[in-house]
N, C-alpha and C positions, 0 to 999 in steps of 0.2 A: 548465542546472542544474534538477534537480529540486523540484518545491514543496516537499516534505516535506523535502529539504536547509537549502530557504532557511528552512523551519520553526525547522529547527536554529541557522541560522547564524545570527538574527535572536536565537535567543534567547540564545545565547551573546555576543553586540556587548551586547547588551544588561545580561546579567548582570555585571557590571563586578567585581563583589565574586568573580565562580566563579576570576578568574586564568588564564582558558585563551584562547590565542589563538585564532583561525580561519584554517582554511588549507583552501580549496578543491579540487579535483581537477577538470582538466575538458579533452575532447579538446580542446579549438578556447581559447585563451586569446584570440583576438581577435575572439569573439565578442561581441553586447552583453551578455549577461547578467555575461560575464567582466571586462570590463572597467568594469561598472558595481561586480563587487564588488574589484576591487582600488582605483577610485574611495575606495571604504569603508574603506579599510583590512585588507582581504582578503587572504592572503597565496593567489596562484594560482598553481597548478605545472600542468603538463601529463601526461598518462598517461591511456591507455586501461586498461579494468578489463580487459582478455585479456592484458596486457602487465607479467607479474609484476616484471622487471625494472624498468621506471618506476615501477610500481607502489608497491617497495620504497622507491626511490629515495623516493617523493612523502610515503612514512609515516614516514622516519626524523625521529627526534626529539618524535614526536606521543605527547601520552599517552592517544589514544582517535580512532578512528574510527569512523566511519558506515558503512555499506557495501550498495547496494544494486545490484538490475542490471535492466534492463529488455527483459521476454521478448519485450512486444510489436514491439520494433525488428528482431527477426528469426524469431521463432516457432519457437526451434528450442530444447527442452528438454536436447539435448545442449550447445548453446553456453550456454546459460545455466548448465551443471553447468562447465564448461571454462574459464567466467569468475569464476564464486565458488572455484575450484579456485585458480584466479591467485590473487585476491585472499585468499584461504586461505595461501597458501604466503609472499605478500608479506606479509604481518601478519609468522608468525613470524619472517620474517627479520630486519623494522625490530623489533621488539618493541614495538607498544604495551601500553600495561596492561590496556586494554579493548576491546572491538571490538565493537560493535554488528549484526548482521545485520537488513538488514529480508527476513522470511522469510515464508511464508504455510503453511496448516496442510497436511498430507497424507490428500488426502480419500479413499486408499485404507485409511485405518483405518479408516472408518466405511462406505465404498461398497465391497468387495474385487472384484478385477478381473474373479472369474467372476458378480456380483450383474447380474444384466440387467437391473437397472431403468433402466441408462444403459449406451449402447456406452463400450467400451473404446478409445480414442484412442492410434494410433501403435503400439501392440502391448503397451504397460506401462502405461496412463496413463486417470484417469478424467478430471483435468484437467489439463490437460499445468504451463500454467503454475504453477497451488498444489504439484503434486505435486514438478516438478525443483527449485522453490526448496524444499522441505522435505528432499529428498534430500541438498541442497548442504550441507547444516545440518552434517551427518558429515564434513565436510572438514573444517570450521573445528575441529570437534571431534576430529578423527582427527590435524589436525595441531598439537594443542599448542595453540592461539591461545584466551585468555578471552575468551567471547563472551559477551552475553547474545543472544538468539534473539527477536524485535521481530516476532509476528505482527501483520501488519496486515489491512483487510478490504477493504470495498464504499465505491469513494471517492464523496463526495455529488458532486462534480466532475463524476461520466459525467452527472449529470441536466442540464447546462448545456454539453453536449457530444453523444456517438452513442445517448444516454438519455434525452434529455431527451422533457419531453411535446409532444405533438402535438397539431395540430389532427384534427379527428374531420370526415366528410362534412359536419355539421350545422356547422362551426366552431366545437367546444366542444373544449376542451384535455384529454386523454387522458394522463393516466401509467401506463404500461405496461409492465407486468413482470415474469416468470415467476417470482412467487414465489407463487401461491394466497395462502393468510389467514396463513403465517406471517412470522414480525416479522426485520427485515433489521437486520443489525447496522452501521451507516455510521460517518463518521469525514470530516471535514475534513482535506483531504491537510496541510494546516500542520499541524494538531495532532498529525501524527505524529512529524514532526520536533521539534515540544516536549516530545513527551514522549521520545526520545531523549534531551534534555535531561535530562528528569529524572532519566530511568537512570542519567548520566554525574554527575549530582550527587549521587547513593547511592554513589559509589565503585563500589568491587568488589561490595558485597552484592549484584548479581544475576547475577552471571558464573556462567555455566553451569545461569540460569533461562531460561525461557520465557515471556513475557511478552504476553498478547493483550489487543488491543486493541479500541476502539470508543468513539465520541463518545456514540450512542444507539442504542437497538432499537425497530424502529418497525416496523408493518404498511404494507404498501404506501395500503390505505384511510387508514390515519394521515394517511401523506407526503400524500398528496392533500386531505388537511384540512389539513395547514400550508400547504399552496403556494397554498388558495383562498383562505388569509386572508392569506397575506403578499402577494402577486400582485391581491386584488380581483375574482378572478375565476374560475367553477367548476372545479375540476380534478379528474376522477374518475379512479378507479382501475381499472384493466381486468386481470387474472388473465392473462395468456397461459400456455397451455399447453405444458409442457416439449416435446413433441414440434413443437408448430409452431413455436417457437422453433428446436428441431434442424435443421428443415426447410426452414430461408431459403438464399436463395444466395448470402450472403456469408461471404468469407473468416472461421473463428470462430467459424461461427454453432453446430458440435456443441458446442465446447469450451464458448460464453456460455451453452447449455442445461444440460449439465453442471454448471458453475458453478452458477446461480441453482438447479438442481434439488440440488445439496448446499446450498447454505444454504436452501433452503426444508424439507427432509426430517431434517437432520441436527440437534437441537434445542442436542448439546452445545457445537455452532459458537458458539451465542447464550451459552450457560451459562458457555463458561470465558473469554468475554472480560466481567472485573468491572467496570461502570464504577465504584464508588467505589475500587477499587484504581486503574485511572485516573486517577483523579482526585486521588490521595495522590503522584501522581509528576508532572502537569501539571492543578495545580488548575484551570485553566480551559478545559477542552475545550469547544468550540463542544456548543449542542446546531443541531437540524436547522431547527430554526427561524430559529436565529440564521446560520448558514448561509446561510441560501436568502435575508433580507434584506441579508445582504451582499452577495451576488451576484444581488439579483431583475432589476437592468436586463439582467442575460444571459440570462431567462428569455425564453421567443415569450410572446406574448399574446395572446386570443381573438380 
């Protein structure tokens, strides 16, 4: 189960007064996380997001789904258009009232595919993953189903994960990041799922809005001022260059240059996620500081 799921799930057990049940979707129901939420009072059905038919079966009777898919479990911007396509078709069938997409923006409106300031990935694609979840957007929309469109961003999770800072030759803690001086727009993977919530508590008013997100916008030298005061300990900010970034040998490494070099270049990425509108839909979105001391024993130390 996704964080940003249990974001939601949490807020909903919680909100007692919203009236809506929870019902979970999940391959494996005898897994722990699954069995911890039927524990809860979770209602868990089983269905894969490729498998329209469970699919339907899992959303009759629901008046709003979540709906997201994860590109990194197989890297392939076709199965990710083939899965929102299922879950596209399964919506209309059950008919919920509202359907949630978590979608990411299309950073060939702002990078176009002949701009050579970044190669062109797989023959369509500046980043595979932003671009095939934004593409999928036209399903939900092509088939009838009310959606609102849930852009999310840069989770703070990767810094206590494949991002996190490192030690330097001298053992001084290094945050490192191809964004040069401009400000990252991050987000607590929970809070995405609460504000999901909030969508679902506006009713219908945003169906067939666009709605982006972000906890806060910070410079990379920021994040390295919060981390040296939450942590106790120096943590500088290092610039990595879009190209040496391109240039590593692991699986990802064009597409994560890509990446960081649209939100370092692209200014209206920061501009059209509002945080006080934000925050009028999950008044409590973490900021990055508050963040990083909730999770500072996952941090390395000097």
């Amino acid at each position: 189960m996704h964080s940003c799921r249990l974001g939601l799930r949490n807020q909903l057990m919680a909100d007692a007064s919203g009236g809506l049940a929870v019902r979970a979707v999940t391959r494996n129901a005898a897994s722990d996380k699954a069995r911890e939420l039927a524990a809860q009072g979770v209602e868990v059905v089983v269905a894969d997001i490729g498998d329209e038919g469970a699919l339907a079966k899992a959303f009759e009777g629901a008046y709003g789904a979540f709906l997201l898919s994860n590109f990194w479990e197989h890297g392939s911007p076709e199965k990710e258009k083939q899965q929102a396509a299922a879950m596209a078709r399964a919506a209309k069938a059950a008919g919920p009232r509202h359907v949630i997409w978590s979608t990411l923006d299309d950073t060939r409106e702002h990078i176009p595919i002949d701009d050579e300031r970044m190669p062109t990935l797989m023959g369509t694609y500046k980043v595979p993953h932003f671009d095939a979840k934004a593409e999928a957007n036209l399903l939900f929309t092509d088939a009838g189903v009310p959606t609102t469109f849930l852009q999310t961003t840069f989770f703070w999770e990767n810094l206590i994960g494949p991002m996190a800072p490192q030690r330097d030759k001298d053992g001084n803690l290094t945050l490192a990041l191809a964004m040069a001086d401009s400000k990252l727009a991050g987000i607590a993977v929970e809070d995405i799922g609460k504000t999901a919530h909030g969508i679902f508590k506006r009713g219908t008013e945003l169906v067939g809005r666009t709605v982006s997100i972000a906890g806060e916008h910070l410079t990379g030298t920021e994040m390295a001022a919060v981390l040296t005061k939450v942590l106790d300990v120096p943590v500088t900010y290092v610039p990595v260059p879009f190209d040496v970034l391109c240039a590593q040998e692991w699986p990802g490494a064009e597409e994560s240059a890509n990446m960081f070099q649209f939100y370092a270049e692209v200014p209206e990425y920061v501009d059209i996620r509002d945080l006080d509108f934000v925050r009028s839909l999950h008044p409590g979105p973490q900021t990055f500081e508050e963040w990083a001391r909730e999770h500072k024993d996952a941090f390395p130390r000097a």
